[in-house]
N, C-alpha and C positions, 0 to 999 in steps of 0.2 A: 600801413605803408611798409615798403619792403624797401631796404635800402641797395639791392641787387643791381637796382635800376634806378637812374636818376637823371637829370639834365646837366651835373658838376660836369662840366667839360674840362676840367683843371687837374682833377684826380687821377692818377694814375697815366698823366702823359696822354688823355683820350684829346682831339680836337673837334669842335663842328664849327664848320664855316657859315656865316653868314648866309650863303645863298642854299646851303642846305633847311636854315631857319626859314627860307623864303618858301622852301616848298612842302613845308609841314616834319620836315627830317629833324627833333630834336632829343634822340632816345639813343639809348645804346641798352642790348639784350641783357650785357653782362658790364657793370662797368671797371671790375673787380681786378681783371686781366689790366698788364700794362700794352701801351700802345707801341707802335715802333713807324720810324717812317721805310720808304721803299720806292721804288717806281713803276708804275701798273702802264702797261702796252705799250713801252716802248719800241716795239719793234712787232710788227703785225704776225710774227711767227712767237710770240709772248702770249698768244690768246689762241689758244686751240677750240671747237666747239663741234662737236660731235652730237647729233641727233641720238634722242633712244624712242623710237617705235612704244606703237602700243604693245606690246609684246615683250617691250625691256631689253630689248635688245640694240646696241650699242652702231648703229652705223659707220659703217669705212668704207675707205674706198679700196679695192684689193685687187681690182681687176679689170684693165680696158682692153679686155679682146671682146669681139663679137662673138656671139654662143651660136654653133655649130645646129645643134636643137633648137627650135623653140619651146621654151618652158611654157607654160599656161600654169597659171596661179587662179585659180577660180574659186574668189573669194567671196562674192555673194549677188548672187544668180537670182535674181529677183520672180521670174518666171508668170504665168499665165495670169495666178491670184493677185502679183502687183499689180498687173496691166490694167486687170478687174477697177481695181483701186483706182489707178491713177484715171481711168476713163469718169468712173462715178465723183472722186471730185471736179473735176474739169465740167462735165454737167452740171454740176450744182452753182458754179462760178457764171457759164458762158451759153449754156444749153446744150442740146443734144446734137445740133446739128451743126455748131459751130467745133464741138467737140471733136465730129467725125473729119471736119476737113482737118484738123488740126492734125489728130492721129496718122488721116492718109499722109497728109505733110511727111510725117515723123517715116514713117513706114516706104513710102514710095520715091524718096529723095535719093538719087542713086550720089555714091561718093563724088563723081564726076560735079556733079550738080550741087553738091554742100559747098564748095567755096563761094558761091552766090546766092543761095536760096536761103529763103526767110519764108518765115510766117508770120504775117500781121494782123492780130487778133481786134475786134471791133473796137470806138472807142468805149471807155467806161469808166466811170469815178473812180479816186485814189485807191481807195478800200479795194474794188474789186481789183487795180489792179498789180496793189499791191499782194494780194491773194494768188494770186497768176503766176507773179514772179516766185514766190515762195512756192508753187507747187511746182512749176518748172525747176528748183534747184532740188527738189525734194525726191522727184521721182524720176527726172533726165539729168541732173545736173554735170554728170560723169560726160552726157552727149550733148548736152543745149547747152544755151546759154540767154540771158532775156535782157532787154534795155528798152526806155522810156522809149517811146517815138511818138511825135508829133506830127500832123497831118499836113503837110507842106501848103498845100491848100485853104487850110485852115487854123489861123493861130491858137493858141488853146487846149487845141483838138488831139488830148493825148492818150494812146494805147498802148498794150507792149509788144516789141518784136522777137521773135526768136530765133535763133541762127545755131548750125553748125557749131564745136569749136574745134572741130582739125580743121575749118576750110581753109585754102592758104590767099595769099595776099595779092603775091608780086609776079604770078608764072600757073601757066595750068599746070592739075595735076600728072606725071605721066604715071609710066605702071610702077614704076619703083615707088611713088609716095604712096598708093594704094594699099590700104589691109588685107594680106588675104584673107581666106575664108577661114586657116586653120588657126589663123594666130586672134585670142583675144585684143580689144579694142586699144588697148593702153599700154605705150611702152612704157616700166619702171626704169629708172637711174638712177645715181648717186653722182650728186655734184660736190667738185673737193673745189672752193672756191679761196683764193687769198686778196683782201683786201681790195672787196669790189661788196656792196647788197647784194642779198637775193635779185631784187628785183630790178635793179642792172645788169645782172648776169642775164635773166633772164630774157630781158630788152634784146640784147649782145645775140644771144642764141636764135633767139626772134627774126635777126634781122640778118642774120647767116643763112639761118636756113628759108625766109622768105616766109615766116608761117605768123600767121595771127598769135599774139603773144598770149589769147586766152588758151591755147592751145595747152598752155602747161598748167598745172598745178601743183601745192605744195602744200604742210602739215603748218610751218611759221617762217615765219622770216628771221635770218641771220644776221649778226653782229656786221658791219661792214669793216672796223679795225682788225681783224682778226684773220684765222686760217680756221674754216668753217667744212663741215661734209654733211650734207643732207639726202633725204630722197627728192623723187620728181618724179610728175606722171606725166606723158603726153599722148594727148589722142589721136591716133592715127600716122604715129610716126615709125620709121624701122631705124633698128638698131644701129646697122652699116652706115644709114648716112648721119647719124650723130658723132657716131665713133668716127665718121672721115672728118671731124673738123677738129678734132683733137692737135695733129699736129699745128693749125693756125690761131688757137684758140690759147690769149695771152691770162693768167692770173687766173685760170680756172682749170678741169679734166672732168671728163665726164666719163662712168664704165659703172661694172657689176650690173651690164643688161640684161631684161628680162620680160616677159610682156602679162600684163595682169588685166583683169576685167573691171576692176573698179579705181577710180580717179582717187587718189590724195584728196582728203579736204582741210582745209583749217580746222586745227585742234587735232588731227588723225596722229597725236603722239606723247608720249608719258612725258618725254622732258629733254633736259640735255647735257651732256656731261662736258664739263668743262675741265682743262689742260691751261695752267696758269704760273706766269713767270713774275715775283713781285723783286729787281733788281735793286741793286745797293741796296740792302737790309743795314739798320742800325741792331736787328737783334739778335741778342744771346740765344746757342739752342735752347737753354732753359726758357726762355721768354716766350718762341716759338712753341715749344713742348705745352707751356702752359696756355698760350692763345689756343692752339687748335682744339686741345684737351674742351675748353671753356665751349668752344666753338661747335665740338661734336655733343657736348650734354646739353646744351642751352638756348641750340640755334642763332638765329640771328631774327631781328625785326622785319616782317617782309615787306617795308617802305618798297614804295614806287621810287625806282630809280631814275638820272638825273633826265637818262633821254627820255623818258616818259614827257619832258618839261622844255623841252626844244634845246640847241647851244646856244640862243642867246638871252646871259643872263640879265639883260636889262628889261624884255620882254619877254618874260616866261609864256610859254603857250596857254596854262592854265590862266592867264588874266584875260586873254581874247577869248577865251571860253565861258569867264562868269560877264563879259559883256556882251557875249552870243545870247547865252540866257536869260538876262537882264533885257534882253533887243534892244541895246544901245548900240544902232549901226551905226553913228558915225563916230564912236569910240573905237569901233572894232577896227574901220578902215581905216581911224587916226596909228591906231597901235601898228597894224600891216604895214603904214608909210611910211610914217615919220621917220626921222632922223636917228640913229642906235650907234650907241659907242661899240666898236672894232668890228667896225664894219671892213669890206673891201673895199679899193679904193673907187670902181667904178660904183657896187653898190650904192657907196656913200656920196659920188657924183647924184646919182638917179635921186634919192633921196630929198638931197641939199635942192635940187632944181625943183621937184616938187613942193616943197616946204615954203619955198621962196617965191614960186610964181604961179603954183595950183597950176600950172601949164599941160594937163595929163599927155598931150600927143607929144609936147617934148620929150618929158619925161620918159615917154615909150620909145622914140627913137633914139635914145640914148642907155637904156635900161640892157644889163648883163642878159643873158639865156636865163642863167642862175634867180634869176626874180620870176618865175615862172607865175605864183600868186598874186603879185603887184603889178605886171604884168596885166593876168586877168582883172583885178579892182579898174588901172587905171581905164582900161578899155572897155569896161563896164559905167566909169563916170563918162567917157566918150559920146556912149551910145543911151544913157538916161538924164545924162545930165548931173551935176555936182549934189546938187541936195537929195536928188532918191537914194538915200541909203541903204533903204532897204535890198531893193532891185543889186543895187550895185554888191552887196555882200551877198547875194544870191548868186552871184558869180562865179563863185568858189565853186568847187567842187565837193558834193555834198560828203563826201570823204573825209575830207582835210576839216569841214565844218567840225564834222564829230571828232574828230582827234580834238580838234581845240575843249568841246565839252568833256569828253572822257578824261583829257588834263584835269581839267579845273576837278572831276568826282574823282582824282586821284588825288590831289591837293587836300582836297576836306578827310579822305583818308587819311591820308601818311599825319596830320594834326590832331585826329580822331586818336588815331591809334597811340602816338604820343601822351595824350590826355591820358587814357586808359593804364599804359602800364606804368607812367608815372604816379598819377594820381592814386589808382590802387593798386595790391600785392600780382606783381607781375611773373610768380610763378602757377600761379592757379586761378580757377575761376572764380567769382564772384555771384553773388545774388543778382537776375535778370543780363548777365550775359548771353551768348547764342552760338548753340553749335548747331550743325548740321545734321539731320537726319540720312541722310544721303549721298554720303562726302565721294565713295569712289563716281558716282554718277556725275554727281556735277564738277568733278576736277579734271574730267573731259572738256567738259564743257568750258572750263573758268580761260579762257582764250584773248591773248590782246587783240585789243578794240583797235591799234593802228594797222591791223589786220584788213586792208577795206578796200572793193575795188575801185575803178573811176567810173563807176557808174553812178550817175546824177540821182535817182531813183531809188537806188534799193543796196542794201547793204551787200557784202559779197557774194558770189552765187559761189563761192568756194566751203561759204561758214557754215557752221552750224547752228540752227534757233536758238536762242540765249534760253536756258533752263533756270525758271526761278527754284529753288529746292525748297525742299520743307527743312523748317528750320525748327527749334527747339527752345523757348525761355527758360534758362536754370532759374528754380527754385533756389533757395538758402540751402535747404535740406542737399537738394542733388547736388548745388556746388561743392558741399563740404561731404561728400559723400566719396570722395576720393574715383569715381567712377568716369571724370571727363579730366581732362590733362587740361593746358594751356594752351597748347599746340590742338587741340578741339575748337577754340574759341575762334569765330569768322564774326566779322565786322562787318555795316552792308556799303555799298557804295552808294551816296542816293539818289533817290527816285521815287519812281509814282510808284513800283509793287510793294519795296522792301520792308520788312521789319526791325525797327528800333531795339536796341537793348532795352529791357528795362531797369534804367538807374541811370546816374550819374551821366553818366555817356551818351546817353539820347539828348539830354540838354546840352550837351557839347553840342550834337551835329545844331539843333535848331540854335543854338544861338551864333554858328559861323554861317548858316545858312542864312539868318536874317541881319547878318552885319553885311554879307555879299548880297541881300535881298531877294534874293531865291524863294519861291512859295512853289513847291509843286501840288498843292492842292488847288491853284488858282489857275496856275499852266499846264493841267493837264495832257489837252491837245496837243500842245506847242511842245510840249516835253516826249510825246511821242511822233513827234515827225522828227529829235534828235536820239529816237533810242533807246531816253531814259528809262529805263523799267527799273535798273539800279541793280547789282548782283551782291555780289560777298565773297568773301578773301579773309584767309588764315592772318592771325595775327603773326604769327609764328611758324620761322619753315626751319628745318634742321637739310643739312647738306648727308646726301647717301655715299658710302664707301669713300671718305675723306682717304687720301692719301699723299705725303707730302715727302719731302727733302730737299737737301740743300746743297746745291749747287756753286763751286768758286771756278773764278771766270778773268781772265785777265783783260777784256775791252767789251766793252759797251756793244761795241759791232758786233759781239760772237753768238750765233744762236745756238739755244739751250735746250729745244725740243726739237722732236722728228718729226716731222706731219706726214699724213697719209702719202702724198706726193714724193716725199724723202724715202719712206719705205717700199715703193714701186720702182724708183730710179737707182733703190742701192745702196742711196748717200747717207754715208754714216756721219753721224754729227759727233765731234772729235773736236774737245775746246783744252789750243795749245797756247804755248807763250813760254818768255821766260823768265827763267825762276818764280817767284812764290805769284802765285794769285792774287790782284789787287780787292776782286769784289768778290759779293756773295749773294747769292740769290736764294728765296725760295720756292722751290716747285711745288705743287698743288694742285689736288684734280679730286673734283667728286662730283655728283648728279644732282641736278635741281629739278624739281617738276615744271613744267610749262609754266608760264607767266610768272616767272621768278628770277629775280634780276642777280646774276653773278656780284655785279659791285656791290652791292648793298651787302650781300653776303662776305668779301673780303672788307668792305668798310668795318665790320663789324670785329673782324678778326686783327687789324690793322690798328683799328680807334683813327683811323686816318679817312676824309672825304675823298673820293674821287678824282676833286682839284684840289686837293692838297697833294695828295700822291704824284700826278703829274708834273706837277711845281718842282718838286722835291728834284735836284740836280748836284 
């Protein structure tokens, strides 16, 4: 045992809160460093988040004029030999001749005609057609887009359909929505958005321009507290009429136009550099000096952080997940309904009346927008009746399902992981640990799972196939052979594919698995219609190009960074008052890879949770 690392939460001023105990959080990387308190997001201009591309290059916004030229970026021209491809599997799926009307589809749909035109392929079991939907994302996914459809005529009776994704919604095409012939298919853009989601933004633009909101895609979804700048692709749209909504378009700007041949997908980016404000500091620059120091040699623990686990701490999302898996459906719908301390107060109307009188049609005409899922539950007991629980949790949207599972295999993680660098020396590896054979491959890949669209059927047509990697069992010999670091060592998340460490750690996972009653050798099936295949995640991330200072400020009101938006309009950020400075802040910025939670990284630097930090007044 290494004493580097430990669970003393007393030593050195470090804190963990109880509800971080709850979701498997009970380690600090370094415990050695003193802790200091602070206050994290204060002020939605407090959290900067900047996209870095596969290319490592740092996203802004720098420019909302419309380009005189059209650029064409042509980036990967798939040509005759794909077509070859994509025809021969679609054969093998549907035949030859279902194949060819499919093609003509693809090929003879004039743009006029994509805001209504589909293709509805025969019906056929799950398998094939979940095969279908995966090739359609595979080799059109940039143009198509695919959803379950059921035969109106026949209950049961289900296929998939394929559509368009420029068609628009609300207004025919006229010639300005049209691509012309010289310009590739996708306009690129860069959204500077404050304190709104992605996929609210998204909505917003959606509903502006009149266009199917599949229209757009993107590489991840952004922080909603924050001042964010990402890319965006959309198909079939021009520049001029995006850039005309700018002026009416609150909390967000969109510019650095450009049109490209290939659509954004989920994962399409290295990671993302964060711009961070932690006010009222209790610490000394020495304190600071020495946290970051600790911070850039040592990294931090790459726990799942808190929003991985919903904001309500009385029902974590990972518990509706280990009763998704368990198919204890009317625990799951108890946990959706019931009654939750700090609720709102209509919320906690909806709730209280349900609880009290299992009434569900009351309960719906009285239930906020905001209950959108309880909501679905109640009008699912409406239409099967109180006891099919089954049915009635089939309601959800098979989306929000897997987030609640992918909770809970985030939960046996972050406890997993805890085990490990507690239990043994958490600077190096161990006998039957597991690194990856293939790390830059699959750190594309390693992508959040809340990543997911609303489609009942099939995971996003944005994503990418989950890549199991080859993985690697250390010997004793190659552990102590100085040749893998710590920061090598990946954990798996479980599932039906993955591989166990061997040692100590594999008996952690199965014995939290059989205290939550999990067997996936017995749920096979059932574990893949939620996903499970199970992937792998670094123990250990270190922060790239840390850079920091320290900022004194005379009110709480005054903002401390520039964001893209400040730097196009001019505004200089200029923190006045009088005489001396009452606070002090620290500024902070360095790159994380994809699926790598900023807080957990300042937790670590801080020894302060999340909600402790907020608290903190």
């Amino acid at each position: 045992n290494n004493n580097n690392n430990n669970n003393n939460n007393n030593n050195n001023n470090s804190i963990i809160d109880e509800f971080e105990l709850s979701l498997g959080i009970s380690s600090w990387r370094n415990i050695n460093t003193e802790g200091f308190d602070g206050e994290l997001k204060s002020r939605f201009t407090d959290f900067l988040v900047s996209e870095v591309n596969l290319k490592k290059q740092i996203i802004r916004l720098t420019d909302t004029s419309v380009p005189k030229q059209v650029v064409a970026i042509n980036e990967d021209k798939k040509g005759i030999e794909s077509e070859n491809e994509a025809k021969n599997e679609f054969v093998k799926l549907v035949g030859e001749d279902e194949t060819n009307l499919f093609l003509d589809f693809i090929k003879n749909t004039t743009i006029d005609q994509q805001k209504s035109a589909s293709f509805i392929f025969k019906p056929a079991d799950k398998n094939i057609r979940t095969n279908i939907h995966q090739k359609v994302r595979q080799f059109y996914g940039s143009q198509l887009f695919s959803e379950a459809h059921e035969d109106p005529k026949q209950k049961n009776n289900f296929s998939v359909r394929v559509c368009f994704r420029g068609a628009l919604t609300k207004q025919k095409n006229t010639r300005e929505d049209r691509r012309t012939g010289d310009k590739p298919r996708f306009l690129c853009f860069t959204l500077c958005k404050e304190n709104r989601d992605t996929s609210d933004a998204i909505l917003r633009l959606s509903k502006m321009l009149r266009v199917n909101n599949k229209t757009f895609s993107w590489a991840g979804t952004k922080d909603k507290r924050a001042v964010t700048t990402q890319n965006i692709t959309a198909f079939g749209l021009l520049a001029e009429k995006l850039a005309s909504l700018n002026p009416r378009l609150y909390g967000m700007t969109t510019g650095n136009f450009c049109y490209v041949d290939k659509a954004l997908q989920l994962g399409d980016l290295f990671g993302n550099k964060f711009e961070i404000v932690i006010r009222n500091i209790t610490a000394s620059d020495d304190q600071i000096i020495q946290a970051v120091n600790s911070l850039k040699l040592n990294g931090f623990i790459n726990y799942y952080g808190h929003q991985r686990f919903g904001s309500n701490r009385n029902v974590p999302t990972h518990s509706i997940g280990r009763a998704l898996l368990k198919r204890d459906w009317e625990n799951v719908m108890n946990l959706i309904l019931n009654p939750r301390e700090g609720d709102q107060e209509a919320v906690a109307k909806t709730r209280e009346l349900w609880a009290t009188t299992k009434d569900a049609n009351a309960a719906l005409k009285i239930a906020p927008s905001s209950m959108f899922l309880e909501c679905k539950i109640l009008s699912g007991i409406l239409k099967f009746g109180l006891k099919d629980y089954q049915n009635i949790i089939n309601t959800i949207p098979r989306n929000t399902r897997l987030l609640y599972v992918h909770s809970w295999q985030s939960y046996i993680w972050n406890s997993v992981v805890s085990f490990r660098l507690t239990k043994f020396n958490p600077n190096q590896p161990i006998a039957g640990d597991l690194v990856l054979l293939n790390p830059s491959e699959f750190e594309r890949e390693n992508i959040e799972e809340n990543e997911l669209t609303e489609d009942n059927e099939t995971a996003s047509t944005q994503s990418k196939e989950l890549i199991i990697p080859t993985i690697k069992i250390l010997s004793e010999e190659e552990a102590n052979s100085g040749n893998w670091k710590i920061e090598d060592i990946v954990l798996p998340l479980p599932g039906y594919e993955i591989q166990y460490p061997e040692n100590e750690v594999k008996q952690k996972y199965l014995e939290l698995l059989a205290k939550d009653e999990i067997n996936f050798n017995k749920q096979e099936h059932f574990q893949k219609e939620y996903s499970l295949k199970g992937s792998y995640r670094k123990i250990i991330q270190k922060p790239i190009e840390i850079e920091w200072s320290i900022k004194n400020y005379y009110t709480n009101d005054q903002q401390l960074l520039e964001t893209d938006i400040d730097r196009l309009q001019n505004k200089k950020i200029e923190i006045k008052g009088e005489g001396e400075p009452k606070f002090r802040a620290l500024v902070i910025s360095f790159i994380l890879p994809s699926s790598t939670y900023a807080t957990v990284c300042i937790r670590e630097l801080t020894k302060r949770s999340v909600t402790q930090m907020k608290l903190v007044k």
